[in-house]
C-alpha positions as a LaTeX table, in Angstrom:
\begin{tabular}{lrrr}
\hline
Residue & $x$ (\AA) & $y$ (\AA) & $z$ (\AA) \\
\hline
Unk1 & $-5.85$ & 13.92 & 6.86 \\
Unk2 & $-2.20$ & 13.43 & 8.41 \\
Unk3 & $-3.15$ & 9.67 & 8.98 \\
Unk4 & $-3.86$ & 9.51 & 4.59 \\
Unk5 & $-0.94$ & 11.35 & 4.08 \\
Unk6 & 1.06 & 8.96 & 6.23 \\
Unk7 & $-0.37$ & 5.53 & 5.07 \\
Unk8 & 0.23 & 7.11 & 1.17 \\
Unk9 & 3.70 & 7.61 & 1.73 \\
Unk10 & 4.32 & 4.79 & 3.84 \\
Unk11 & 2.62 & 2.51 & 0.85 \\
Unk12 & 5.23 & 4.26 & $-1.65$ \\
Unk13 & 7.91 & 3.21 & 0.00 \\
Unk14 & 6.55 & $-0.31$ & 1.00 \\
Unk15 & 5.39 & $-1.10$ & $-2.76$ \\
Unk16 & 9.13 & $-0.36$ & $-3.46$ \\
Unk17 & 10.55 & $-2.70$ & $-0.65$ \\
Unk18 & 8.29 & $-5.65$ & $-2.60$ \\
Unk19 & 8.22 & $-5.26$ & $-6.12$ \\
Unk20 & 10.89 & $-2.70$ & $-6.97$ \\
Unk21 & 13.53 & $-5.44$ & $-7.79$ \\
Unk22 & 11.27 & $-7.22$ & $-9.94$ \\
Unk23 & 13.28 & $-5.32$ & $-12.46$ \\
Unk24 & 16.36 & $-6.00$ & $-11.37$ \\
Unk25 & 15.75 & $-10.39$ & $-11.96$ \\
Unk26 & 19.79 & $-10.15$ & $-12.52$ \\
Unk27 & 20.79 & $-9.41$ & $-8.78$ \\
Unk28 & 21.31 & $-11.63$ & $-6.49$ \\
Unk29 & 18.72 & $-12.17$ & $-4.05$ \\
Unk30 & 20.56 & $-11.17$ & $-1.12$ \\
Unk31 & 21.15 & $-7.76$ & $-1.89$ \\
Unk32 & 17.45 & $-7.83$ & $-3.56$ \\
Unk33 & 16.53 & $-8.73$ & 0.45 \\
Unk34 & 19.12 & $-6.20$ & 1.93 \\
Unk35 & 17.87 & $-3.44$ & $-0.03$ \\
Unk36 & 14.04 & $-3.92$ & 0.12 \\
Unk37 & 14.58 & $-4.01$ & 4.21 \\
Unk38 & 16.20 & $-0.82$ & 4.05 \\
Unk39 & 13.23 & 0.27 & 1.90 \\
Unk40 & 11.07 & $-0.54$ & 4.20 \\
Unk41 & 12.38 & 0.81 & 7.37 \\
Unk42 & 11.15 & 3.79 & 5.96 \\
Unk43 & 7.67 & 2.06 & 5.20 \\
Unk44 & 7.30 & 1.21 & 9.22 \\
Unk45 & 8.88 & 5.20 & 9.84 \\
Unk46 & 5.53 & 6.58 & 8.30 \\
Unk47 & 3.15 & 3.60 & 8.76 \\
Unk48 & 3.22 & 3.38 & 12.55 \\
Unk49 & 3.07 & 7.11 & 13.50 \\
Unk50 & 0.22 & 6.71 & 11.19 \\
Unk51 & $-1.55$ & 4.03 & 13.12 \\
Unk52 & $-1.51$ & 6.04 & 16.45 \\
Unk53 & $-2.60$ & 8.88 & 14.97 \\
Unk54 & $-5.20$ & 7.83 & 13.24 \\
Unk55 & $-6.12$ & 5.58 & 15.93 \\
Unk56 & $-7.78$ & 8.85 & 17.88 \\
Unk57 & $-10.04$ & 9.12 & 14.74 \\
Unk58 & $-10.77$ & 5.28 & 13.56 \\
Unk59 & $-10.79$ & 1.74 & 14.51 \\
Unk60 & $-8.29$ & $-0.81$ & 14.12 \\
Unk61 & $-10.42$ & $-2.07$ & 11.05 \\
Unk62 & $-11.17$ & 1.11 & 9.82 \\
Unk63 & $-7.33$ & 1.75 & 9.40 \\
Unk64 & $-6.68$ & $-1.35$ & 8.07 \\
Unk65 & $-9.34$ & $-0.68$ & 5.34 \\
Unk66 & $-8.08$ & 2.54 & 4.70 \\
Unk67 & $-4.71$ & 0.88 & 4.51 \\
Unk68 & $-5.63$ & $-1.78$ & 1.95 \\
Unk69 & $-7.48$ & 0.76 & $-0.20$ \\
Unk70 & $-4.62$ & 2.85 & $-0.57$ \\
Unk71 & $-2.49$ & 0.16 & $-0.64$ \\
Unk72 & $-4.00$ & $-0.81$ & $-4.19$ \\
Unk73 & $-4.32$ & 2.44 & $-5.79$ \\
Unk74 & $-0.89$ & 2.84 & $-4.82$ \\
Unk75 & 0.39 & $-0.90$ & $-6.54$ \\
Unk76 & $-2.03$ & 0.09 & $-9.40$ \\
Unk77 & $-0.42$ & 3.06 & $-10.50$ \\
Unk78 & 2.84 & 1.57 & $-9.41$ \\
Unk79 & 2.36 & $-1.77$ & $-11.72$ \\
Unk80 & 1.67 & 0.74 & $-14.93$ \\
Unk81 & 4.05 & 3.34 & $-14.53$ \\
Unk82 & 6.83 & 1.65 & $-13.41$ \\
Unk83 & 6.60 & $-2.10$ & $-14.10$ \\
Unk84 & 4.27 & $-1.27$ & $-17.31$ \\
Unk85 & 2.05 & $-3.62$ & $-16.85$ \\
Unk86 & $-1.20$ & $-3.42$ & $-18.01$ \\
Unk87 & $-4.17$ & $-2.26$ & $-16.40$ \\
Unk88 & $-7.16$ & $-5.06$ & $-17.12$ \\
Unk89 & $-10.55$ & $-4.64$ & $-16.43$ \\
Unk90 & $-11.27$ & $-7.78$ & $-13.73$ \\
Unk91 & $-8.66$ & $-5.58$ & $-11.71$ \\
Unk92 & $-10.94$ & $-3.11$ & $-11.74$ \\
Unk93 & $-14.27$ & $-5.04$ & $-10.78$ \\
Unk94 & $-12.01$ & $-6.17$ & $-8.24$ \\
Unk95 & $-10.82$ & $-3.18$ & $-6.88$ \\
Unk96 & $-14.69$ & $-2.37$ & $-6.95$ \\
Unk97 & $-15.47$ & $-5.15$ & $-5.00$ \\
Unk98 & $-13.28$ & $-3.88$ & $-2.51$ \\
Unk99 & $-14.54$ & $-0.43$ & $-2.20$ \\
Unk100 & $-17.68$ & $-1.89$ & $-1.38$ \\
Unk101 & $-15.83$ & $-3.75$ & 1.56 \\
Unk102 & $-15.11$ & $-0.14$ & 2.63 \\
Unk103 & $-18.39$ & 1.14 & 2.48 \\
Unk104 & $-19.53$ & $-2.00$ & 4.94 \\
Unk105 & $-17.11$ & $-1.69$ & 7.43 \\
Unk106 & $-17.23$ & 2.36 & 7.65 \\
Unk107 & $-21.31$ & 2.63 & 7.13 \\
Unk108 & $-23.20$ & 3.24 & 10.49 \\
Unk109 & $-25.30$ & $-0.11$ & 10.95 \\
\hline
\end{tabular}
């Protein structure tokens, strides 16, 4: 459970670092860079303790997978919320598709 709880947090901050300053288009794309590395320092802070930790439990895949799963439910609710975008339903066939990925790599074969 620490190792979700990591990679959650860690995917906060990194979804931030990336497409935060896609609503701030008037800044200059230096400081866009500057900030989004400060960002995600805190990204790596939470993302690698989460790695060896989890690690003990997982595979290197398995992580990943978790990683990537996570990594869209966090961008999904991040693209609504705070970009408000709309939510379209081939994202979600897609995001289906990828669950199924998960169930692959984590089912005993």
């Amino acid at each position: 459970m620490p190792t979700i709880i990591l990679l959650t947090l860690s995917n906060v901050f990194m979804t931030f670092a990336w497409y935060g300053h896609l609503k701030f288009t008037s800044k200059p794309l230096w400081i866009v860079i500057l900030v989004s590395w400060g960002i995600a320092f805190f990204e790596y802070c939470l993302q690698v303790p989460a790695n060896r930790i989890g690690h003990v439990t997982f595979t290197a895949a398995q992580l990943k997978t978790i990683q990537e799963v996570i990594t869209l439910v966090v961008f999904a609710a991040f693209s609504v919320l705070y970009l408000r975008e709309e939510f379209r339903w081939n994202y979600l066939v897609g995001f289906a598709l990828i669950v199924l990925a998960v169930f692959v790599i984590f089912h005993k074969w």
